[in-house]
C-alpha positions in Angstrom: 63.7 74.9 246.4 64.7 78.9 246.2 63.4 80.5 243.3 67.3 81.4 243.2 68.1 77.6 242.7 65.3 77.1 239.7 66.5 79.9 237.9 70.3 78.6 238.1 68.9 75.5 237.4 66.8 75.9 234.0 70.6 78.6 233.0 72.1 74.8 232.9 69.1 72.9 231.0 69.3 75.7 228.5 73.1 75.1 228.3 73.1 71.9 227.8 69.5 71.3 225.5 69.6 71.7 221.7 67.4 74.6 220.4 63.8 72.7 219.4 63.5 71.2 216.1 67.2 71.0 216.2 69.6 68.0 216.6 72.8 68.8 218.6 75.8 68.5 216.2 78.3 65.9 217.5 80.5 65.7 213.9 83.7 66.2 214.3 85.3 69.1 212.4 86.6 68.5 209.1 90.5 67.2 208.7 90.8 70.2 205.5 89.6 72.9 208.4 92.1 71.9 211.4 94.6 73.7 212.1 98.1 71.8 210.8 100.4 71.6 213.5 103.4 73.6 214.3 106.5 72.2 213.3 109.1 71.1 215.5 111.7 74.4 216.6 115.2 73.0 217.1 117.2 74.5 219.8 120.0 76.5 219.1 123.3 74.3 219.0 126.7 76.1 220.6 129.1 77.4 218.3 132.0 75.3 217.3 135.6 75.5 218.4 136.4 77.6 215.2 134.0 79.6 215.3 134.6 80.5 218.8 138.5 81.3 217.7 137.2 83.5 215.2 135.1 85.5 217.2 138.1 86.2 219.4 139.6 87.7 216.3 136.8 90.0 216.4 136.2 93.7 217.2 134.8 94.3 220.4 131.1 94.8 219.9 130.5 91.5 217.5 132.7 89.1 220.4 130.2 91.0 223.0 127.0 89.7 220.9 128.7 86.2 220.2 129.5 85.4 223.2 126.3 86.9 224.8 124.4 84.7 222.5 126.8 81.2 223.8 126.3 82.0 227.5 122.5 82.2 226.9 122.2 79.1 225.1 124.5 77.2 228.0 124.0 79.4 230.7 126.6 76.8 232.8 129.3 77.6 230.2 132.1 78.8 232.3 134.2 79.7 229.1 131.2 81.6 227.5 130.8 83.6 230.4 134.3 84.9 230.9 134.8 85.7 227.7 131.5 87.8 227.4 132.6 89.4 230.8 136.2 90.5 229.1 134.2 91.3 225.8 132.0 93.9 227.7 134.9 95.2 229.4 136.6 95.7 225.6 133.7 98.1 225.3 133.2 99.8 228.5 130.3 97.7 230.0 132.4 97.2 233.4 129.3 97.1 235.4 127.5 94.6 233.0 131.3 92.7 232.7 131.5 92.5 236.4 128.5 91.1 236.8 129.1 88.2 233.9 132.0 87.2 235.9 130.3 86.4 238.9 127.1 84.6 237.2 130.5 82.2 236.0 131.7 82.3 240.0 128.4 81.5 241.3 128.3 78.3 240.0 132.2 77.3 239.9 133.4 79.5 243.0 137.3 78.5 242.6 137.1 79.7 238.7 140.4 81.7 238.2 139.8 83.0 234.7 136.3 84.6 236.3 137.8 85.9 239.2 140.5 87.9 237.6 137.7 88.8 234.9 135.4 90.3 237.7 138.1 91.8 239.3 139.5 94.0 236.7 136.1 94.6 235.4 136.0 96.5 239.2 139.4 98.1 238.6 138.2 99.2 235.4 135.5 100.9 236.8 136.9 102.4 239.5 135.3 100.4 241.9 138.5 99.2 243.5 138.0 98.1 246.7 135.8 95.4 245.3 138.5 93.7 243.6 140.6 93.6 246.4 139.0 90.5 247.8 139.0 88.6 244.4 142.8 89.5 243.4 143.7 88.2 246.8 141.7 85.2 246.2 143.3 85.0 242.7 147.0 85.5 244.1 146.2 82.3 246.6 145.3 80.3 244.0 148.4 81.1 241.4 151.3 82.7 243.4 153.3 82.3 240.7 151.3 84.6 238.5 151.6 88.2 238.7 148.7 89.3 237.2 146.8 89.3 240.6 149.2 91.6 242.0 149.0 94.2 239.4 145.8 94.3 239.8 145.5 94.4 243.2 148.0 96.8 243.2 145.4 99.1 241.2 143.0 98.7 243.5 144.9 99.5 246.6 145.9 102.4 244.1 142.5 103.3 244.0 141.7 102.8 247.5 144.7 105.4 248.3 146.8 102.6 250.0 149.6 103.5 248.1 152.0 102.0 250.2 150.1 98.7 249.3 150.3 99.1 245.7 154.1 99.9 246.1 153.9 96.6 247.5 151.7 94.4 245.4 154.0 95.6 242.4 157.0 95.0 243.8 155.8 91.4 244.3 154.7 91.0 240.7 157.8 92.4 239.7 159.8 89.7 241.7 157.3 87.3 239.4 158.0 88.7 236.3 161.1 91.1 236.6 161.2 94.4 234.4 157.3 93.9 233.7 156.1 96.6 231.5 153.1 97.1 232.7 154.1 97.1 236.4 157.0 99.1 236.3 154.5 101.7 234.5 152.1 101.5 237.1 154.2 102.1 239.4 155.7 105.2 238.0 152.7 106.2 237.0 151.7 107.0 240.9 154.9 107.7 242.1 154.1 110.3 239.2 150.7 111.7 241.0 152.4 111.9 244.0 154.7 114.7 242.2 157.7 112.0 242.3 158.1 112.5 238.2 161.6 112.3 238.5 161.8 108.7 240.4 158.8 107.6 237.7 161.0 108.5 235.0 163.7 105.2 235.0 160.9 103.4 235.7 159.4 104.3 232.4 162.4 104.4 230.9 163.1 100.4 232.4 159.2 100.0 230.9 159.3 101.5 227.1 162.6 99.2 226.9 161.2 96.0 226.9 159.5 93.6 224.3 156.5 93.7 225.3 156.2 97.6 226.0 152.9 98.6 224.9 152.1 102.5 223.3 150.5 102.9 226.5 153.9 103.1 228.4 155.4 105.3 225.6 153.0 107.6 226.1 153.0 107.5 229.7 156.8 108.5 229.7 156.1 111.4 227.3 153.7 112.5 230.1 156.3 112.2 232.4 158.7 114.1 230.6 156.1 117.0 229.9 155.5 117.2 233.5 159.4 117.4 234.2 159.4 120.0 231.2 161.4 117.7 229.1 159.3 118.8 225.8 161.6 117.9 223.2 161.7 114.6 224.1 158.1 114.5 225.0 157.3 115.8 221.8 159.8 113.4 219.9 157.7 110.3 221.3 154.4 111.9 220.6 154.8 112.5 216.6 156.5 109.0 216.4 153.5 107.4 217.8 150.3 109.2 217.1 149.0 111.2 214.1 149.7 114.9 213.9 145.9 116.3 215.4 146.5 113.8 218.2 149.9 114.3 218.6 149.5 118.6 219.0 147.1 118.5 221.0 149.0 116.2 223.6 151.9 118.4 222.7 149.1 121.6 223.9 148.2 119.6 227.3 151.9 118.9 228.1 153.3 122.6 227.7 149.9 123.5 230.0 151.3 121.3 232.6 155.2 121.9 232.4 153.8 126.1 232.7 151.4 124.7 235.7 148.2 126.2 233.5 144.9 124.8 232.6 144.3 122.9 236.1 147.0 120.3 234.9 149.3 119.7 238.2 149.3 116.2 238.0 150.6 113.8 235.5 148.4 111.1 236.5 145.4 113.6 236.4 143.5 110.6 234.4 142.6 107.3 236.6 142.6 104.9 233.5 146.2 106.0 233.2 146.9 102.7 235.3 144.1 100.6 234.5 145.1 101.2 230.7 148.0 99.3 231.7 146.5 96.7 233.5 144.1 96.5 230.5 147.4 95.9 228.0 148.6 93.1 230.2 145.8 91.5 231.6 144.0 90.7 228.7 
């Protein structure tokens, strides 16, 4: 045998041998030293169906944290996870919104709710031409709902098919006639395309319904600055804004009807249409 092998050899003995004179200790440790055991943790139970219809009554940030908090508990929740992706869009988290959506379409592909969800999450963040697919996908699925085709129509908007959007909207306005939110939509790009004076009925048509939003009032005031109607622009501002808001909208407008400040288009803003996407589509 090596020397290499003894030597490993009396390491073990020496392990395993009580010290002389001394009796290896086999008593168990006491029950008063042990270490008491850890109780039980209960996973966290799902909200209930009120308390899920008061967190839609919610400002934006606390229904992004509740229903963060659901779709983590049951990641499968399909519910949970739309209505996280349309709270992050509430507060400008398109990317993260976009991405909720499709966490909900990855495991329930024909899911309409997350579709339109991911898609105006897109639209929202400019990223049009990835909603395309999906509002397509949407429209086959409901043909009778228009909301697909206003959104598409911002997306081909974005895309600059214009012709496309024209399109798109005049198909969800065959769906749901005199639509606020279309007919602004539309206006709003025959507007950038220094057509003010074909936007304006639209508008007009718009700001007359029921379920006209501020958004298309103010949209017509732009319209109205940009034909130099200021009066009129002006009228609408002070009824609908406070006066610090309302002057300095008044100070943009007169800097577009005079063609200063870089101001040559009315729809100078993109959100201008996703704002109204936003109103309708929930």
């Amino acid at each position: 045998m090596s020397r290499t092998l003894i030597f490993a050899s009396a390491a073990v003995l020496l392990a395993l041998t009580p010290v002389s004179g001394q009796a290896a200790d086999t008593t168990p440790a006491s029950d008063a030293t042990a270490p008491a055991p850890a109780a039980p943790t209960k996973p966290p139970r799902k909200a209930t169906a009120q308390q899920r219809a008061e967190a839609d009554r919610a400002p934006p940030m606390v229904r992004a944290a509740f229903w963060s908090r659901e779709a983590s508990i049951d990641p499968t929740d399909s519910v949970a996870g739309v209505e996280l992706a349309r709270a992050l869009r509430a507060i400008g988290q398109n990317a993260t919104a976009a991405q909720a959506a499709n966490r909900v379409l990855m495991l329930d592909p024909k899911n309409y709710d997350a579709m339109m969800e991911e898609a105006r999450a897109y639209v929202a963040d400019g990223q049009g031409f990835y909603a395309i697919d999906l509002a397509q996908r949407a429209h086959a699925m409901a043909a009778k709902d228009w909301r697909p085709m206003l959104v598409l129509g911002v997306a081909y908007e974005q895309v600059q098919r214009e012709d496309d959007a024209q399109a798109a909207w005049r198909e969800a306005l065959r769906l749901s006639p005199d639509n606020p939110a279309v007919l602004s939509n539309m206006a709003m790009t025959l507007a950038a395309h220094g057509q003010a004076d074909q936007a304006e009925p639209l508008l007009r048509r718009a700001v007359a319904q029921p379920g006209a939003t501020l958004q298309e009032r103010q949209n017509l005031s732009l319209v109205l600055g940009a034909e130099g109607k200021l009066a009129e622009a002006e009228k609408i501002l002070r009824e609908d804004l406070p006066p610090d808001q309302a002057n300095a909208d008044l100070a943009y407008l007169q800097a577009l009807a005079a063609g200063h400040n870089g101001a040559t288009s009315p729809a100078s803003t993109p959100e201008r249409s996703w704002d109204a996407v936003k109103a309708a589509g929930g």
